[in-house]
C-alpha positions in Angstrom: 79.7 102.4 114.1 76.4 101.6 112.8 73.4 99.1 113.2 72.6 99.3 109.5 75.3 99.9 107.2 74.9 102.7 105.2 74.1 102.4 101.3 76.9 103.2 99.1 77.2 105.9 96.7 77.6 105.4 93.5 80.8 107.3 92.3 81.6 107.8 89.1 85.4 106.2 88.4 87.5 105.7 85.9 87.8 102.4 84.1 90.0 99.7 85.8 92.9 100.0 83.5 92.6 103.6 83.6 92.9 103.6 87.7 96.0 101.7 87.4 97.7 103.3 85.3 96.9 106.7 87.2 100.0 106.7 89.5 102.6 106.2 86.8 101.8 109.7 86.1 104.0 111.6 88.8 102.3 109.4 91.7 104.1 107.0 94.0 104.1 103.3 93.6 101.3 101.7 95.4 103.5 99.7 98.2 103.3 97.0 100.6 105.8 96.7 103.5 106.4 93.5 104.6 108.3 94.5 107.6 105.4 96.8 108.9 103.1 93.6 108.1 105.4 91.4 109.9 105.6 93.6 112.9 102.1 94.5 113.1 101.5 90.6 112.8 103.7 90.2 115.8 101.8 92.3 117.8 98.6 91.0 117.2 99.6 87.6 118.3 101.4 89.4 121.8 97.8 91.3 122.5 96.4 87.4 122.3 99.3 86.3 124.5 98.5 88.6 127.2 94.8 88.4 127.0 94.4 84.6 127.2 92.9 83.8 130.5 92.1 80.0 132.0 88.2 79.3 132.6 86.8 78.3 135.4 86.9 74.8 135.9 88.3 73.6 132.4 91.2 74.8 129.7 90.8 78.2 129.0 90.5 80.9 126.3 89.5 83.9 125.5 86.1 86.2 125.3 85.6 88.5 122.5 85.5 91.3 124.5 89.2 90.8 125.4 89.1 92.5 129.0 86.7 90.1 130.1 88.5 86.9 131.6 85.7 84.6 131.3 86.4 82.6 128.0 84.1 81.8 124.9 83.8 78.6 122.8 83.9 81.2 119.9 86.4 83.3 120.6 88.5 80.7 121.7 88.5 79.0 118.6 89.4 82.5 116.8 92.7 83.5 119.1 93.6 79.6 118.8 93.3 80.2 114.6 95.3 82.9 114.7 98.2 81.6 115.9 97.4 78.3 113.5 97.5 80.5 110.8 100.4 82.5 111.4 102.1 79.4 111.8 103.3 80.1 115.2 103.3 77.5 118.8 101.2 78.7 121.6 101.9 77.2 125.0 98.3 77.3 126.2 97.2 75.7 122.6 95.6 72.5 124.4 94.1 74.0 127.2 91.9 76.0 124.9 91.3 72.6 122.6 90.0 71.1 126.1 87.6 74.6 126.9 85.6 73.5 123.5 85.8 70.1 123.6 84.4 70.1 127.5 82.0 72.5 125.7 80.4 70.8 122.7 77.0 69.7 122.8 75.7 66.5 123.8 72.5 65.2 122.3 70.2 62.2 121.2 69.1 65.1 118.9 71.1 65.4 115.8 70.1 69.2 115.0 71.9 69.8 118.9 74.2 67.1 118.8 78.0 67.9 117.9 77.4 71.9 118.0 78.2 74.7 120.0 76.4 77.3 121.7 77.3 81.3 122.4 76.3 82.8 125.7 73.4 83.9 124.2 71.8 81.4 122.1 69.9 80.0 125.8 72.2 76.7 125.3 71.3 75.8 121.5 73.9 75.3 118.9 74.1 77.8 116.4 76.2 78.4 113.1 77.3 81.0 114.2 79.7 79.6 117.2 79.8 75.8 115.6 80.9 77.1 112.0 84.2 79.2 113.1 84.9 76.0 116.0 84.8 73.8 113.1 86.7 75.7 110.6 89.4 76.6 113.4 89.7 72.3 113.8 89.8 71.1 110.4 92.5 74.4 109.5 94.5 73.5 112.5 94.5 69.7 111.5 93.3 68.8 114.9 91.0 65.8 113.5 93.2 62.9 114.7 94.1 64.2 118.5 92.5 62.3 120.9 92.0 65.6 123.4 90.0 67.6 120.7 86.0 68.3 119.9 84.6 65.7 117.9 85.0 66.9 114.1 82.6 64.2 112.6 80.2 65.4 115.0 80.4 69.1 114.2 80.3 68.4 110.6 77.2 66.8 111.1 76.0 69.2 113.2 76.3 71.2 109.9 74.3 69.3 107.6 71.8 68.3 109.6 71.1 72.2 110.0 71.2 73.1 106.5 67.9 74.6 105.5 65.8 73.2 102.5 67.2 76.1 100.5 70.4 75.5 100.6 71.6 78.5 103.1 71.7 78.6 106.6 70.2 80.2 109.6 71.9 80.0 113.3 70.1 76.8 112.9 67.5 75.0 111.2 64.3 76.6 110.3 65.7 80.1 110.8 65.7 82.4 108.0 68.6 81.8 105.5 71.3 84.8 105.7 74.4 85.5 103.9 76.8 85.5 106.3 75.8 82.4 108.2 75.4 80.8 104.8 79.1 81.7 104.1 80.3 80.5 108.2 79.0 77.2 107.5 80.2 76.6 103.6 83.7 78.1 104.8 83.8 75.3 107.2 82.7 72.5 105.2 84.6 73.6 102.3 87.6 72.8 104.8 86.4 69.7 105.5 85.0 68.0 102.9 84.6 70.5 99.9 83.1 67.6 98.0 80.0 67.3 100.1 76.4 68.0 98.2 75.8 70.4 101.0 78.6 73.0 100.0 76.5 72.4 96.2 73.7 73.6 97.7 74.9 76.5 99.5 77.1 77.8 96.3 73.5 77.5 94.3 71.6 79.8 97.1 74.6 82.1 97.5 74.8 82.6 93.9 71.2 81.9 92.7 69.8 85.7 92.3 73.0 87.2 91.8 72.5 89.5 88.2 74.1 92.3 86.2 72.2 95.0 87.9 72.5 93.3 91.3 76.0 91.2 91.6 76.9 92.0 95.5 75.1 90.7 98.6 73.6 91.7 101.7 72.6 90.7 104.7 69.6 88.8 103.2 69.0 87.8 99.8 66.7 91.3 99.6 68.6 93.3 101.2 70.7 96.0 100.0 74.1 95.0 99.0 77.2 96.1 101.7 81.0 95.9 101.3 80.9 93.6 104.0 79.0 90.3 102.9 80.1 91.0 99.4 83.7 90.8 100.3 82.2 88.1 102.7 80.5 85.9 99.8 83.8 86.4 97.5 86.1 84.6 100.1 83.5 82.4 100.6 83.0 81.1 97.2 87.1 81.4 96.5 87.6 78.9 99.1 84.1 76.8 98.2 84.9 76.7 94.4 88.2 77.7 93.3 88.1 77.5 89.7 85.0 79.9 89.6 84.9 82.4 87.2 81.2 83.6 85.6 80.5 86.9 84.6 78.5 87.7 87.4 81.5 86.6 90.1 83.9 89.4 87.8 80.7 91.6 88.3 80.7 91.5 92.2 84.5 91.5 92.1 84.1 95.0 90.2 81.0 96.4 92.4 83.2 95.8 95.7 86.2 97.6 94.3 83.9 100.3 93.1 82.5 100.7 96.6 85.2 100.1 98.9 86.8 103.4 100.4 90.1 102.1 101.6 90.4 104.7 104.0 87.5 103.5 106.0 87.1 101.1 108.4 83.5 99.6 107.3 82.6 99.2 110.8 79.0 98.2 111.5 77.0 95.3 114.0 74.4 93.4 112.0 71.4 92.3 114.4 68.5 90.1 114.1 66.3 87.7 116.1 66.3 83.9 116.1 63.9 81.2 117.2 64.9 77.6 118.0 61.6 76.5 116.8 61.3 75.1 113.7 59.1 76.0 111.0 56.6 73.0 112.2 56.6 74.0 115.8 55.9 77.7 115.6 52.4 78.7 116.4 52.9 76.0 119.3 52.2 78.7 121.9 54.6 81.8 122.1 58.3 81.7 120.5 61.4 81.6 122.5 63.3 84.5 120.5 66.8 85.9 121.5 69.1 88.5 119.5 72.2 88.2 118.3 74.9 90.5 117.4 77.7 90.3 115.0 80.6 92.7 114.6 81.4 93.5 111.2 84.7 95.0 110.7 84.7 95.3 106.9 87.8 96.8 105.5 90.3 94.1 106.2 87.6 91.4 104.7 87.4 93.5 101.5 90.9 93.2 101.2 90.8 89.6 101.7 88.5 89.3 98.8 90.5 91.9 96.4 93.2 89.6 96.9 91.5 86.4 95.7 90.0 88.1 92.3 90.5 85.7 89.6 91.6 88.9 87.1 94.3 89.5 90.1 94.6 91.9 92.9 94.2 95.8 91.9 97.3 96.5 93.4 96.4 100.6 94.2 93.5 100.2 96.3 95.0 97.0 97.7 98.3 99.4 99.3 95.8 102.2 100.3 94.0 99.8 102.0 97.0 98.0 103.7 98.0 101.5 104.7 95.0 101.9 106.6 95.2 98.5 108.2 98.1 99.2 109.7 98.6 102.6 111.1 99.0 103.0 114.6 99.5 100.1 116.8 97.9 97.1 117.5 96.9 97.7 121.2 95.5 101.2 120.3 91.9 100.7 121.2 91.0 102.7 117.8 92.0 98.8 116.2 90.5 96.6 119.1 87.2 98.0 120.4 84.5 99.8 119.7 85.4 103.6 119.2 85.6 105.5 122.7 84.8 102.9 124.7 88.1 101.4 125.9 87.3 97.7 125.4 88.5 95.7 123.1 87.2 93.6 120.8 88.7 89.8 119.3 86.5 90.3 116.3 88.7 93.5 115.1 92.0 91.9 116.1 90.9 88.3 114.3 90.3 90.1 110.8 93.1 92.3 110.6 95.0 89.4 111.8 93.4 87.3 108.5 94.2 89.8 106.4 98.0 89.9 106.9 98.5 86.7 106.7 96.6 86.3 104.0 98.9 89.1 102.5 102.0 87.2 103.0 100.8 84.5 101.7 99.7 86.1 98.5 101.9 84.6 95.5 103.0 87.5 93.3 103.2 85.8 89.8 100.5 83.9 87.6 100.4 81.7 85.6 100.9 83.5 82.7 103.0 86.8 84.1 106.5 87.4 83.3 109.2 88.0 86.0 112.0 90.4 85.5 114.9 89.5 88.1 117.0 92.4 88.5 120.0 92.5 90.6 118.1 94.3 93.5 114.7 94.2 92.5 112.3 92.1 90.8 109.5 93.5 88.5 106.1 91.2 87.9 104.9 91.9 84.3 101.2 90.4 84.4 99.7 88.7 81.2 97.7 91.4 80.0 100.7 93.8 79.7 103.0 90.6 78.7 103.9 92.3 75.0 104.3 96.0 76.5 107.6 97.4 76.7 108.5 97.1 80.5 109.8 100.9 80.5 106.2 101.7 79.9 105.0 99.9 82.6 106.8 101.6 85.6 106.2 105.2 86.9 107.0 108.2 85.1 107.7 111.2 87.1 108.4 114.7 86.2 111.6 116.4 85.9 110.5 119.3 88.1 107.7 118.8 90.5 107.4 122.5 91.6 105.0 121.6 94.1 106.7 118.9 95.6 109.8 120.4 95.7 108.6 123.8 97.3 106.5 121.4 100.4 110.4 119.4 100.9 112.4 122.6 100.6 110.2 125.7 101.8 112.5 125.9 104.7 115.2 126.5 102.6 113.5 128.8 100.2 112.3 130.9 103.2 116.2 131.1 104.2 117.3 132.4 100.5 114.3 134.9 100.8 115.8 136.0 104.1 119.5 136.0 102.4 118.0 137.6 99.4 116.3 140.4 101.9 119.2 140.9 104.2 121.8 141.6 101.1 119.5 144.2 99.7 119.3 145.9 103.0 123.1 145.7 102.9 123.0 147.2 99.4 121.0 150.0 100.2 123.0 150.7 103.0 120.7 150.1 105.8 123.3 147.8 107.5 126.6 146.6 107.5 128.2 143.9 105.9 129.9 142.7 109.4 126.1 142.4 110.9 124.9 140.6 107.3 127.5 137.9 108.0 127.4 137.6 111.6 123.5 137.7 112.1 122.3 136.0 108.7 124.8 133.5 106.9 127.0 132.4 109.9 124.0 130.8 112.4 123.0 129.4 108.5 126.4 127.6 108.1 126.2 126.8 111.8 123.0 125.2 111.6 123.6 123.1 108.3 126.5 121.8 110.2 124.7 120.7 112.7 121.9 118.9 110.8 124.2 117.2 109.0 126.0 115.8 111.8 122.8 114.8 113.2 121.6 112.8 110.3 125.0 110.7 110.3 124.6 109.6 113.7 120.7 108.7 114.0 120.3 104.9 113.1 117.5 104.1 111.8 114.1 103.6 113.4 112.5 100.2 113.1 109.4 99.8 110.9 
């Protein structure tokens, strides 16, 4: 885990079409399990369950360190989301609707009014609490209950803190940044995706993007990370659908050419923030806390591959599934910070995101033709449309000598013993009674068990 993410190298690949056409030559299939996704799904939402604690005094929640049984506005709104978005009923749903609704901000100022504060912020709203609250209520269509936050007011609360540059900063008059540029337009693009606002942040999220420098970073001059470019890509796929320029493909390309599906991405981006505004500062000294946020960015890049106008690349898609999720959910490798035994709602809340985005995923375009067999079905996507479909699926070899001697070496090492035990007969060394009863018969023996073994073991669940 890092405080700075680390620049990535710039390996040399192989052309896109040439990756995926790489495992048709003797490689397996890139897969995707649902019933590992489903499971692993299920047990997200049960570590939720059995973390949810009630708050002092009103509703309840959850903290985002999820050991911790005083809840958060934020990370209430995030294990309330989850459960909205899987599509499953939690019994202590309006409990944690009444622990942010007592918490929203009250104000005859409209840049505090309608917001939400973290534990950190020294009671100001910021973005970074109000944007997920808001997202969570306009995803879970809680706009017209009479026991939830005040929407109109949080949506507001947006606006009135967007900066003159079209980004945001935890609020206004702090330094535009990517991320909280892409919490609030996430947010607004739920609730009214029309507004000039989400304009204005698509034209500063997108403004300096180039050839030579398609991906984002924390700042607009920073060095570009997997993270906020993955980040900006679901950002602008929810913002504006139908975009497709040159330099979106571009970023689309530069995050699969960085991403290492095998790693996590895991990194904490800090920085300072002042509730002064521009006009204030040099008032005397500035008020100035730090906040923290947890970047976990594999499962985010795989978010984004999936929404790539061109459609998903399905190898590094599976690789990257694969590493989502090995092991279990309540291993603290998936849920805190490495070696430290806590556990963390920002880890759980991606991966979560991720898999259901992944079920969700539909398998056929527009223009892709479907092959219904009678136990499988084969998506033939428009740029291979007038291929042969026997060229399209894996080709393996006849003989895979090296494959078969890592299956099998038990059994060659037995023949080698066979082989070395007969000669010894032949040269008359020993017997044939001792060949039989010390080398083939606790063979035969063994087989026979094995077998029987296989025919009675049922089979594991995923």
């Amino acid at each position: 885990m890092n405080q700075t993410p680390p620049l990535p190298s710039r390996a040399p690949r192989a052309p896109r079409a040439a990756r995926s056409a790489a495992w048709r030559r003797g490689a397996d299939p890139p897969i995707i399990d649902l019933a590992v996704l489903d499971a692993r799904l299920n047990e997200s939402l049960d570590v939720l369950r059995d973390t949810y604690a009630p708050a002092l005094g009103t509703g309840g929640g959850w903290y985002h360190e999820l050991a911790r049984p005083e809840p958060g506005t934020t990370a209430t709104a995030l294990g309330l989301m989850a459960f909205a978005e899987a599509g499953r009923a939690f019994e202590h749903f309006d409990d944690g609707l009444e622990l942010l609704a007592a918490r929203q901000t009250r104000s005859d100022d409209p840049l505090r009014d309608g917001g939400w504060a973290t534990r950190t912020s020294l009671g100001m709203p910021v973005v970074e609490a109000t944007g997920w609250i808001a997202r969570f209520l306009a995803r879970a269509r809680c706009d017209l209950r009479e026991d939830a936050p005040d929407l109109e007011r949080a949506y507001r609360w947006l606006l009135y803190n967007q900066n003159p540059d079209g980004g945001w900063g935890s609020l206004r008059g702090c330094p535009s940044r990517v991320w909280l540029t892409c919490l609030a337009l996430r947010a607004l693009s739920q609730l009214n995706p029309y507004d000039p606002a989400v304009d204005r942040g698509v034209e500063w999220l997108t403004a300096d993007r180039t050839a030579h420098r398609p991906a984002w970073g924390p700042t607009p001059a920073s060095r570009p990370t997997v993270t906020h470019t993955a980040f900006a890509l679901v950002t602008l796929a929810e913002a504006r659908p139908d975009l497709r320029t040159e330099r979106l493909l571009d970023a689309y390309d530069w995050l699969l050419e960085h991403l290492d599906p095998d790693d996590d991405h895991t990194w904490i981006e800090t920085y300072g923030v002042s509730p002064r505004t521009v006009s204030e500062r040099g008032a005397g000294p500035e008020p100035v806390w730090r906040l923290a946020l947890w970047h976990y960015g594999l499962p985010i890049a795989l978010t984004a591959l999936l929404r790539d106008p061109r459609g998903p690349h399905g190898p590094t898609v599976a690789r990257a599934f694969r590493t989502l999720v090995r092991g279990e959910v309540a291993d603290p490798r998936w849920n805190g910070y490495p070696g430290s035994g806590r556990t963390s709602l920002w880890t759980l809340w991606w991966r979560l995101e991720t898999l259901v985005a992944l079920s969700r995923i539909p398998l056929a375009g527009n223009a892709d033709v479907l092959h219904w067999l009678p136990d499988a079905m084969v998506v033939q996507r428009a740029h291979a449309r007038e291929r042969p479909l026997a060229d399209l699926l894996p080709h393996r070899r006849i003989v895979d000598p090296i494959g078969l001697a890592q299956r099998h070496w038990a059994a060659f090492l037995l023949s080698l013993v066979c082989a070395g035990s007969a000669l010894g007969v032949a040269a008359g060394v020993w017997g044939w009674k001792d060949f039989w009863l010390s080398v083939i018969l606790p063979i035969v023996l063994t087989s026979i068990d094995e077998s029987v073994k296989r025919r009675r073991a049922q089979r594991a669940p995923p």
